[in-house]
N, C-alpha and C positions, 0 to 999 in steps of 0.2 A: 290559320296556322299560328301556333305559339309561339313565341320571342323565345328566341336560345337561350340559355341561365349565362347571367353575367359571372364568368368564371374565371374571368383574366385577372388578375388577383397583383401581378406585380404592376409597376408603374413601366420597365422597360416593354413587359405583355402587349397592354393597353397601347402604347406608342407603335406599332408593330403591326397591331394589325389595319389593312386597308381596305379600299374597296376592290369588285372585280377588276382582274385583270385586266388589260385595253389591247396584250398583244394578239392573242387570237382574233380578234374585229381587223385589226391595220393589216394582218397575214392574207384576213380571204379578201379585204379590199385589195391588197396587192395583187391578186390571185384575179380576181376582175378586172385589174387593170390591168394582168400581162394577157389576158386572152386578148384585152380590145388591140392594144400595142401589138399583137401578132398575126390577129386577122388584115389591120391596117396593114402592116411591112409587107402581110404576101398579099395582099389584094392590089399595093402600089408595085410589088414585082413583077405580077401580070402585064403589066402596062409599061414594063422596063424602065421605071421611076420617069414617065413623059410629062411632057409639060401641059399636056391636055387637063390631067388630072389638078394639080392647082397653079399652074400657071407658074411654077417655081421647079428645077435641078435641083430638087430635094431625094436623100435618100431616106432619112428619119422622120416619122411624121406623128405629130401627135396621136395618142389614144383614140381620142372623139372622133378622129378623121373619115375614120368607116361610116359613120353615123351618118356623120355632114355628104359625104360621097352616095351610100345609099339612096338619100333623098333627092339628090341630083340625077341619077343613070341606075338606078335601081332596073330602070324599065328596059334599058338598054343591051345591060350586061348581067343580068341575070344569075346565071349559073356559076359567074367570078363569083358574084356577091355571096353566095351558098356554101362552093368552095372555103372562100375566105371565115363566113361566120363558121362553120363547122370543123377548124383549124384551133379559130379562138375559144371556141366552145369546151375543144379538146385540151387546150392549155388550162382553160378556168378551171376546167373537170377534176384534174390530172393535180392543180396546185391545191383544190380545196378538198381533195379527198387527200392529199398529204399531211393537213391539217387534223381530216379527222383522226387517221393514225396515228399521227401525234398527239395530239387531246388525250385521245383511248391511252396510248400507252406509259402518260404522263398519270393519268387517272386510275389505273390499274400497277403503277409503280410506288412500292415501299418508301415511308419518307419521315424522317425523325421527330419529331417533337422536341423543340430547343426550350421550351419552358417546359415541360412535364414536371421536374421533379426541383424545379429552380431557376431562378432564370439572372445568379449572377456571374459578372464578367468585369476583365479591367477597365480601366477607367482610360479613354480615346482625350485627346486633343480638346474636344467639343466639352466632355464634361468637368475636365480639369477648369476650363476657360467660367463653366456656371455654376461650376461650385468658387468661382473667386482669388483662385490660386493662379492664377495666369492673364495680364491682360487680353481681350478679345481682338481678334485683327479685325483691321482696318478695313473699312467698306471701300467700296471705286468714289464714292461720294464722297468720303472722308478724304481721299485720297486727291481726287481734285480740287478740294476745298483746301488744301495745304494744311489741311491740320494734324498739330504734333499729333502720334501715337500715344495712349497714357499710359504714364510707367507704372509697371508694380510697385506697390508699398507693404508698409506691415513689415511684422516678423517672419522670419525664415523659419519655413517647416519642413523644409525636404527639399530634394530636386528629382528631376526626370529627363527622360533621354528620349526622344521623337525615335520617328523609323532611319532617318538618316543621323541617329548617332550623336543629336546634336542636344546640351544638356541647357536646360533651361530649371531655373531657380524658383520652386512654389514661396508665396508667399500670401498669407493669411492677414486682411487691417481691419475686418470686420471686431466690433464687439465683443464677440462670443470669446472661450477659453480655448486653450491650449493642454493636453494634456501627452508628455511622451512618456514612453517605455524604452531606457537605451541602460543595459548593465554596464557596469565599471568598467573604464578604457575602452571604449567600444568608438568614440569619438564625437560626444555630442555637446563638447565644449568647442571644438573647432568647427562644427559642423553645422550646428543650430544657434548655439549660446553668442560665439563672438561674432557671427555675422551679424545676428540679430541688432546684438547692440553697437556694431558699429554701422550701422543704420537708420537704426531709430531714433528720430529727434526730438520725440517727447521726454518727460519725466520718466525714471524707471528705479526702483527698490529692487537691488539685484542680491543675492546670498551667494557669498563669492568666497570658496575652500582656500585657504590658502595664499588669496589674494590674487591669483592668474587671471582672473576678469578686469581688477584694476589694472595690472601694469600691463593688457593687451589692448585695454577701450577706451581707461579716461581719458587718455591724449587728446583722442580723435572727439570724443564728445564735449569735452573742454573748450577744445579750440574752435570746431566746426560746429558741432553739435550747438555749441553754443548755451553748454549744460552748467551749472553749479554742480561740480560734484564733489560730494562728500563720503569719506572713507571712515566709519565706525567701526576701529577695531579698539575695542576696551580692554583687551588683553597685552595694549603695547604701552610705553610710559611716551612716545614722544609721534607724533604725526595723524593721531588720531582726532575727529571729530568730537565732540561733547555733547553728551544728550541727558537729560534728567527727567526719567517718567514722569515724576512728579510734579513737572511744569507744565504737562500737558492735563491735570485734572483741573475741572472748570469749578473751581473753590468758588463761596457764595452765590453758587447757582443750585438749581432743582436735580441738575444732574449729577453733584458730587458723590453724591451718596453710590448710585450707579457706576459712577466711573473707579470710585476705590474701590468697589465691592468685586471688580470685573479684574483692579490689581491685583488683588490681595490672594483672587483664586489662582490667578496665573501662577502667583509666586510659591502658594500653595502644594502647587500642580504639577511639579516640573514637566512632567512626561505625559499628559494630556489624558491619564486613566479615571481622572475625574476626582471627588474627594470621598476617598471610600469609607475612611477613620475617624472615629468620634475624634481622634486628638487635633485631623486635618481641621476638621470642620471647626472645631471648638477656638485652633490656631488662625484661621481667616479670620474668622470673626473679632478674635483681638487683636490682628494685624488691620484691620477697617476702621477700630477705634484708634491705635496710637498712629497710624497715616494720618486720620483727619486732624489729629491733637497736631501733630508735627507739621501738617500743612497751617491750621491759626496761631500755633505761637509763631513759626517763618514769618508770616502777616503780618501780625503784631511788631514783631522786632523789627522788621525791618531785612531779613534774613532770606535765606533758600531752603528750604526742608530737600530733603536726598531721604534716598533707601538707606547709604552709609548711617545719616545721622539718625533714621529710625532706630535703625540696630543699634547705631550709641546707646542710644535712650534704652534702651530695652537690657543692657548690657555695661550701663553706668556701672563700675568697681567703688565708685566713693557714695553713691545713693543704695539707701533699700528699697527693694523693689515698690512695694507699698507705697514708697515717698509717689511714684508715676501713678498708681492706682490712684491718690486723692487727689491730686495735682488734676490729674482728668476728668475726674467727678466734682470735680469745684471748679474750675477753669471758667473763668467766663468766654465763650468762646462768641457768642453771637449778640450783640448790644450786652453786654456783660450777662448772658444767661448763659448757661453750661449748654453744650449741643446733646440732644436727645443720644444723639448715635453714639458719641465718645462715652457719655455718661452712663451708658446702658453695659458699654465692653466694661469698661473702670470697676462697674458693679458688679459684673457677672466676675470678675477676677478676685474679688474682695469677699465673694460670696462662696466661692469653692474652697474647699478643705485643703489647707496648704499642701499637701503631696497630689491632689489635683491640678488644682494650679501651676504648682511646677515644671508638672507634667507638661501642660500647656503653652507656659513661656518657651521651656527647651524647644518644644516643637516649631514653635513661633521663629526663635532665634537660628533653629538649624536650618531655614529655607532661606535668613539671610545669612548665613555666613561665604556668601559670593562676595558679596559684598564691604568684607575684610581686608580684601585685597587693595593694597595699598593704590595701586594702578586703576585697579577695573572703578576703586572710590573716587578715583581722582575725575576719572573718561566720566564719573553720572552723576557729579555733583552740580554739574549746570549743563545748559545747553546752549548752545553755537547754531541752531537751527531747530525750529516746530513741525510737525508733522503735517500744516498745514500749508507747510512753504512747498510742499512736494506739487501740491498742483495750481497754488493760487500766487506764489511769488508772481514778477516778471518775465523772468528767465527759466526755464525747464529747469529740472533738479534729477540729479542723479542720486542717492545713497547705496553704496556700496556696503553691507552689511559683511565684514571682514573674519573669520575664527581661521585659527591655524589650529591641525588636526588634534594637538595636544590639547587644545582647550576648549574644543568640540562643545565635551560634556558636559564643563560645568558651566560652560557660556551658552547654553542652551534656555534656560529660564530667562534670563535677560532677551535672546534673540526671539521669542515668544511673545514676551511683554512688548517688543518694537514691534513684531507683525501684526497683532491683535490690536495694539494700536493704530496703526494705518490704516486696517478695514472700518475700525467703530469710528475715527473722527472722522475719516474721507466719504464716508456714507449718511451721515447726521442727519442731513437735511436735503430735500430736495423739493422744486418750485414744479408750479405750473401756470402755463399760459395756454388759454383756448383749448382747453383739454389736450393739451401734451404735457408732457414734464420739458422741460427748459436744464439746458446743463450751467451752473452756476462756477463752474471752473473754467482754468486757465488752458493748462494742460491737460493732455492724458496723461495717465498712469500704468507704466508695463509693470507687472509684479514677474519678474524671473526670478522663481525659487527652486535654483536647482539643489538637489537633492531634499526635497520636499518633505516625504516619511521624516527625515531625520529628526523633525524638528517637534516629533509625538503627534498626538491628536489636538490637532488647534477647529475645536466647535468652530467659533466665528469663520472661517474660513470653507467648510461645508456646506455651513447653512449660509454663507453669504454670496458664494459663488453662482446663485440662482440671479442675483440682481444687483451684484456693484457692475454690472459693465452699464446699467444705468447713470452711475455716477462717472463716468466715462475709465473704471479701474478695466484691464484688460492682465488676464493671467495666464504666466507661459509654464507649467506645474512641471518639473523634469524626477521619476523615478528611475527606478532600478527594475520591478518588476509591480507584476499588479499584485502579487503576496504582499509588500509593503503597505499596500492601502488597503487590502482587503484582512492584517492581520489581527486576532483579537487582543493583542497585550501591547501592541506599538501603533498599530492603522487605528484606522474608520470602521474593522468592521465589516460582516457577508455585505450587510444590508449598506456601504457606502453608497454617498449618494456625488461624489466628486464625479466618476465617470460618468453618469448625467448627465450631466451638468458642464460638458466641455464639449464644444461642437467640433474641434479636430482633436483627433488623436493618431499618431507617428510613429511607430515605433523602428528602431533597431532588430537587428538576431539578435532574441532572445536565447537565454541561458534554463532558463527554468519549463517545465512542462506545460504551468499554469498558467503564463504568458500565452504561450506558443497557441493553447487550444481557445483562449478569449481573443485572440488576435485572427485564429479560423475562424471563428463564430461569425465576426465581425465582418470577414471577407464575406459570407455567405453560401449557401448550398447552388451548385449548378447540372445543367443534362447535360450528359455525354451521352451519342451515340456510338454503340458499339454496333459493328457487321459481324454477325455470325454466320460463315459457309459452312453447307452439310454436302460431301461426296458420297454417293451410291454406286455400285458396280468396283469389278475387280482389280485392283491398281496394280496388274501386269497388261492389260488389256489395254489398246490402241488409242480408244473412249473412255472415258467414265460415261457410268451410266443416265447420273441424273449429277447435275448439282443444283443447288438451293440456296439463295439468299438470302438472310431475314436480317432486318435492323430493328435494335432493339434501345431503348433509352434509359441511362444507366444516372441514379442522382450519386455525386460527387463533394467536398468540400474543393470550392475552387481554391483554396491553399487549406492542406493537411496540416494539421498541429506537426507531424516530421519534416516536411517540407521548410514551414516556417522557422525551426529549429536550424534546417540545414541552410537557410539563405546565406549568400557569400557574404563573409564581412569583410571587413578593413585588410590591406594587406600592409602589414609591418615590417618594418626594418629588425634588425638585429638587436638594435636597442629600445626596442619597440615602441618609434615614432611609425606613425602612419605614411603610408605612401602612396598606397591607393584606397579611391572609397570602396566601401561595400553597398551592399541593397539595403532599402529600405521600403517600410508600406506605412499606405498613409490612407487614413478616414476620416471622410468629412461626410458627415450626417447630411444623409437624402440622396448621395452621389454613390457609384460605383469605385471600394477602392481602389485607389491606384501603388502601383507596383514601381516605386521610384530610386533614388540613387541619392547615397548621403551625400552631402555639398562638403565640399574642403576649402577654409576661407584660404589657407596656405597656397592655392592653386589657382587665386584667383588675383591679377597684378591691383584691380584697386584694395582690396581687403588686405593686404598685407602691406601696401604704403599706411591705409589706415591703422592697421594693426603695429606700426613700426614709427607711430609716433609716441614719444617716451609719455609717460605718465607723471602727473604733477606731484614733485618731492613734498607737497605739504597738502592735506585736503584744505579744500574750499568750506569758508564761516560764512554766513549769513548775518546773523543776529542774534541777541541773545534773546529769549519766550519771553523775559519780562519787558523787555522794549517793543517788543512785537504787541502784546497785549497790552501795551500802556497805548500804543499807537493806535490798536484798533478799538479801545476804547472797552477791551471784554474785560472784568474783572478778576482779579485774580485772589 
């Protein structure tokens, strides 16, 4: 006989199916045992339960007892013994021919197909617990061993509500990324964002609208957290952190050349569309050469090179331009030899047709003029902290990356050049031992960037999300809709590869269509059995004539793009503070989504003692990068 075609195709399929059935075997055994039990009871009633028969005022007597009795007075009593078996015979008869009709009409009975055309479903207790969002209960082992229960860690990515109503908090500490889908006011600051970080005890790079994540977290991470945090907002003249790109390029190393070429594009770039224009491309390139002039003469003097004082230079009223063109082409920059790189920009400016050229400066000068601003010059002409205090200090590190709405946009380039930064130097290098990689940090690193699109197409950040949770970075992405990532003049793009590359993803009610049907997808197709009855004969009549039952298996999206559309959200007050949560769904890669409930840190009494401690009037200093680097011995 052939082996059946392996055609279970899902993993819940596979888990499902068993071996034969065992109740039909334990039925006719039952069925044997009530004859012997019935022969016994009337063969001992004959004898009006005497003590002849075993010596005991018994009225119940074991099964076997006929057997045993048989063989003793068989010869005796005869026709009892015939009696009696032809009693139990009738009972065995009677039970195992009740089985065959039942067999038959179990056999002969209509019966659905629960995988035919799909075979997904919510996500039970069990799977929440192995996809990692929930600790596992406690064994009876565990349990006399007096050992603690271990508590949830990680980021908060949802919650859920058991059958008895009772809500329990998902929470995600694995490696992998984080990607939500929650639209404007929907509640995924209170929900996701401040729980999170008033929990988390590692290091965290947070992007915080307005500053609502500072004055609701740093308290509690300050004090308890036990963080350094630092609040970078370069758009205010007094409370801000100081940070200077430029202190972070690794001058007389192999990599400088790299590390300005990777500024220069950013600065380039604002909006992450790439460099599409002769003028961009021709403008990096002589933004590559006067960064490095400006990082060796800083050296030399004795000085700081800033982005401010690039644009000086670029933008001298008492020099001719030309005067920087030779200055850079003669410079001795390296054991008094000109640097190939500067000397080559210097040339290629000296070489083009002066309405070329000019062309090229203006374009150069208009990517810095951010950097005019008296204030934002002030916040990046040095640094109060390095990007690699974020995981290897002592003490965890917060930065708080600060814009108020109005300065969104043109604070945008700057907040690009800090992300892009963090991914390239916290990634650099990585060790191994015995064939593993070895983690060479202190901390972890949580990246919360909420509102993420906003910030354009940042490459490094696409293609790095494949392998910084190696270097222990973990990323909590928060959008508006998958339009945002998937758009061509502001996203990633059909072909992004962010969803990937993020092993949970959470969303909100969605607002848009194209959410709603990637967020079905995701749920999965599942079988419904539908009954369909047919009546025959005349429906004034007594009888119908015939009815007919057929079941039939119908495929499904276990959540419709309308559905997910209509899930309940938030209910709001008057002034439209939240009051109650709404629904939410949550997927973790390999698991059955689950169908969960937004979390309210407001409704929760530890999160809002944490939430309600004040936040530090002045951020947190570290050090300045040139003490840092004189200490570690890296050259600058």
């Amino acid at each position: 006989m052939k082996d059946r075609f392996n055609n279970a195709v899902g993993p819940q399929v596979r888990a499902k199916k068993k071996g034969p059935g065992k109740l039909i075997p334990v039925l006719a055994v039952l069925s044997l045992g009530g004859g012997l039990q019935a022969a016994t009871q009337f063969f001992a009633s004959d004898f009006n339960y005497q003590s002849v028969l075993g010596g005991h005022f018994e009225h119940i007597y074991p099964p076997w007892k006929i057997i045993q009795w048989a063989g003793k007075w068989y010869s005796q009593y005869p026709d009892t013994f015939m009696r009696s078996g032809s009693l139990g015979i009738l009972v065995a008869g009677v039970g195992l021919m009740g089985l065959v009709v039942t067999r038959m009409v179990l056999a002969n009975s209509s019966k659905g197909n629960e995988y035919l055309h799909g075979s997904a479903r919510w996500a039970n207790v069990k799977d929440i617990q192995a996809a990692g969002l929930l600790p596992k209960a406690r064994t009876f082992r565990q349990t006399l061993s007096g050992k603690k229960p271990v508590a949830s860690a990680g980021v908060y990515v949802g919650a859920w509500l058991d059958k008895s109503g009772k809500q329990h908090y998902l929470r995600h500490n694995g490696p992998e990324h984080v990607l939500c889908y929650a639209p404007t006011r929907s509640g995924k600051g209170v929900g996701l964002v401040v729980p999170t970080l008033l929990s988390w005890g590692q290091s965290a790079v947070i992007t915080d609208l307005k500053g609502e994540l500072w004055a609701l977290t740093a308290g509690w991470r300050q004090q308890y957290a036990k963080n350094k945090v630092l609040r970078f907002e370069p758009a205010i003249a007094n409370g801000s952190v100081c940070w200077n790109p430029l202190d972070e390029i690794r001058v007389c190393t192999e990599n400088e050349v790299g590390d300005v070429q990777n500024l220069a594009t950013l600065i380039v770039d604002p909006d992450g569309k790439g460099l599409e224009s002769h003028w961009q491309k021709t403008g990096q390139a002589l933004l590559v050469g006067v960064i490095l002039h400006a990082l060796y003469k800083a050296k030399a003097d004795g000085t700081t090179a800033s982005l401010p004082g690039v644009d000086a230079m670029l933008s001298d009223p008492n020099h001719d331009i030309a005067e920087l063109w030779m200055d850079m082409a003669t410079y001795g920059h390296v054991d008094g030899h000109n640097h190939p790189v500067i000397g080559s920009a210097a040339r290629d400016m000296l070489d083009r047709p002066d309405e070329e050229a000019g062309s090229v400066l203006s374009t150069a000068k208009s990517y810095l003029a951010l950097y005019r601003d008296p204030i934002v010059a002030r916040n990046v002409s040095k640094s109060e902290f390095a990007i690699k205090d974020l995981m290897h200090q002592d003490s965890p590190v917060s930065l708080y990356i600060v814009t108020q709405p109005n300065d969104k946009a043109r604070l945008r380039p700057l907040v690009r050049v800090m992300v892009n930064m963090v991914v390239r130097l916290l990634t650099d290098r990585m060790d191994f031992e015995n064939g593993r990689p070895v983690a060479r940090y202190k901390h972890r690193l949580l990246m919360m960037l909420d509102e993420f699109p906003s910030l354009g197409k940042l490459e490094i950040m696409q293609e790095s999300l494949a392998f910084v949770a190696g270097y222990g970075i973990k990323c909590y992405l928060i959008c508006q809709d998958i339009n945002q990532l998937k758009s061509r003049e502001t996203g990633y793009g059909a072909d992004e590869s962010i969803t990937s590359n993020c092993h949970v993803q959470n969303a909100y009610p969605p607002n848009r269509i194209e959410t709603a049907e990637h967020l079905s997808k995701l749920t999965g197709q599942t079988t419904v059995t539908k009954e369909q009855i047919t009546t025959s004969g005349r429906r004034t009549s007594a009888l119908l004539g015939q009815v007919s039952r057929t079941i039939q298996e119908v495929q499904r999206p276990l959540l419709t793009p309308d559905e997910c559309l209509r899930m309940p959200g938030p209910v709001k007050t008057g002034d439209g503070d939240i009051a109650e949560a709404g629904d939410m769904v949550l997927y973790v890669a390999g698991y059955p989504a689950i169908y969960g409930k937004q979390p309210l840190y407001f409704k929760d009494k530890t999160f809002q003692a944490r939430a309600s401690i004040p936040a530090p009037k002045h951020s947190d200093k570290i050090r300045r990068v040139q003490e840092i680097k004189a200490g570690e011995g890296i050259k600058l």
